[in-house]
C-alpha angles and dihedrals in degrees: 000000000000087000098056088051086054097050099045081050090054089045090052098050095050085050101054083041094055079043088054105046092044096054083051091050096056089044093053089045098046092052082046081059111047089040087058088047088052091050095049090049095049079045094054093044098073096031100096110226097208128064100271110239123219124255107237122251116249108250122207117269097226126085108254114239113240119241112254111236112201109242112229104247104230105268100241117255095272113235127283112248107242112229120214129219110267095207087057096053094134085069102048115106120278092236127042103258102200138004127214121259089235078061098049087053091045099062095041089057090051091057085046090059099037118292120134115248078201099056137081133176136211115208118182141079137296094318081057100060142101131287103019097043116065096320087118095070092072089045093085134241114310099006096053107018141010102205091190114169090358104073098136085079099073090083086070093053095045092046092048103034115158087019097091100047094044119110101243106212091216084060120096145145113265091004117161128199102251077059100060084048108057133045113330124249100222118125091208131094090239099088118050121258100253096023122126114238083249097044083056091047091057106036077048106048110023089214112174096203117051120200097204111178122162140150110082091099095022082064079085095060104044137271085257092069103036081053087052090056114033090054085057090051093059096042091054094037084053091049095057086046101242122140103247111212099202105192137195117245120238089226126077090198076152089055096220101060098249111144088055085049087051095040089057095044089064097046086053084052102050085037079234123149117278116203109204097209093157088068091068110032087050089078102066124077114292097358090305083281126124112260104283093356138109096207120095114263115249144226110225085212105050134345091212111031093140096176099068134055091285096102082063101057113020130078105201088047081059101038091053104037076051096055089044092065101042083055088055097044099053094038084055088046107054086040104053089237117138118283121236137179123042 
């Protein structure tokens, strides 16, 4: 019996002490609580609950000046090209003395697409070729040309080096304009099948100035036909973007001097450079041409010794001292740089 009562104390006691630890336990818990609530509520407390706005920023009081944009002073009207009498062509300048501002944005557009600032071609028959025409200019001072009193004209040279010694494929003897217009006559696979001799020298060559003279053998077909096609030079020579030189011919095989007339009517048309060869060499003997011939008259020494007597007596020496500057002068003009020579 003793023992029962033992066990059921022992069991008491076990149970007041689970009581006890368990009331402690919740106690413990429920301070654990309301401290964690404290400290969420302090939390909260500097915490702001709306989207903080900037303070502004203190301007200053006085009014800000504006910044003075420079007004564009109106460019003035450019200059109207005056445009010469065709039928007076023997008195026109030597030398094209302006070029129109649709010109000048023509050939920038042709560099722009592909054409070389640096090149230049001759189309035209037997008074275009190598090595008479031009080809002294890339034979060096002293062996190939004597400027003389026309230095300013090295910076030409030196701007369209190789160009004037090259074989233009649009450059042949007895050549007409209405052949250099129509298929080419080259047995090689260089040119196209169906392109025009000028078509290949442009395709070729990417020149972005252009020396086109005819007439003297188109005289034998009649002045209808060399106007055709020379007309159709130029347009197709302006839609590549190149600056066509038209130029007058030393000879009168027509005997009134209308292929030059109509030459320099279609320059005045397509507002191009006309280069006026037949003034100076007019002054020389004979038209500066060989005795029945139609073909300059030569120096055995030099065809461009510009610093002796030459220029008074020959007509190649004239012919290409002439070119030359027609090539300058186009070359200052489309590029806004100072003009020189007469």
């Amino acid at each position: 019996m003793k023992k029962i009562i033992w066990i059921i104390i022992v069991l008491v006691l076990i149970a007041a002490a689970l009581t006890g630890f368990l009331l402690a336990n919740q106690k413990s818990r429920n301070e654990l609580h309301i401290r964690m609530t404290e400290i969420s509520e302090e939390t909260l407390a500097v915490v702001p609950t709306d989207t903080p706005v900037p303070t502004e920023t203190s301007l200053p009081t006085e009014t800000p000046v504006p910044v003075s944009i420079p007004t564009e002073e109106p460019s003035p009207e450019p200059a109207a090209i005056v445009q010469l009498d065709p039928a007076d062509w023997r008195n026109w300048p030597e030398l094209p003395e302006s070029i129109s501002p649709e010109l000048k944005t023509l050939y920038f557009e042709g560099l722009g697409e592909g054409n070389n600032p640096k090149r230049f071609s001759k189309i035209g028959d037997s008074n275009t070729m190598m090595p008479s025409f031009f080809g002294c200019y890339d034979s060096g001072v002293d062996t190939g040309y004597v400027l003389g009193p026309y230095a300013y004209l090295q910076e030409a040279i030196d701007q369209f080096q190789w160009s004037f010694s090259r074989n233009s494929r649009a450059s042949r003897n007895g050549a007409t304009a209405y052949d250099m217009d129509v298929y080419h006559w080259y047995e090689d696979d260089i040119c196209w099948p169906y392109e025009s001799a000028l078509s290949c020298e442009y395709r070729l060559f990417t020149p972005s100035i252009a020396f086109i003279g005819f007439g003297t053998n188109d005289a034998l077909l009649g002045i209808e036909r060399y106007e055709e096609h020379l007309r159709s030079l130029v347009e197709k020579t302006l839609s590549r973007k190149i600056v066509p030189i038209l130029y007058s011919k030393a000879d009168d095989l027509e005997g009134d001097g209308s292929f030059n007339e109509a030459a320099a009517r279609i320059a005045n048309e397509y507002n191009v450079p006309f280069w006026n060869l037949w003034k100076p060499m007019s002054a020389l003997p004979n038209n500066g041409l060989r005795e029945g011939d139609v073909h300059p008259t030569a120096s055995k020494i030099n065809l461009c010794n510009f610093s002796n007597d030459d220029l008074q007596t020959y007509g190649w020496t004239v012919r290409n001292l002439s070119a030359l500057k027609a090539l300058d002068r186009v070359w200052r003009l489309l590029n806004d740089l100072p003009v020189y020579g007469e």
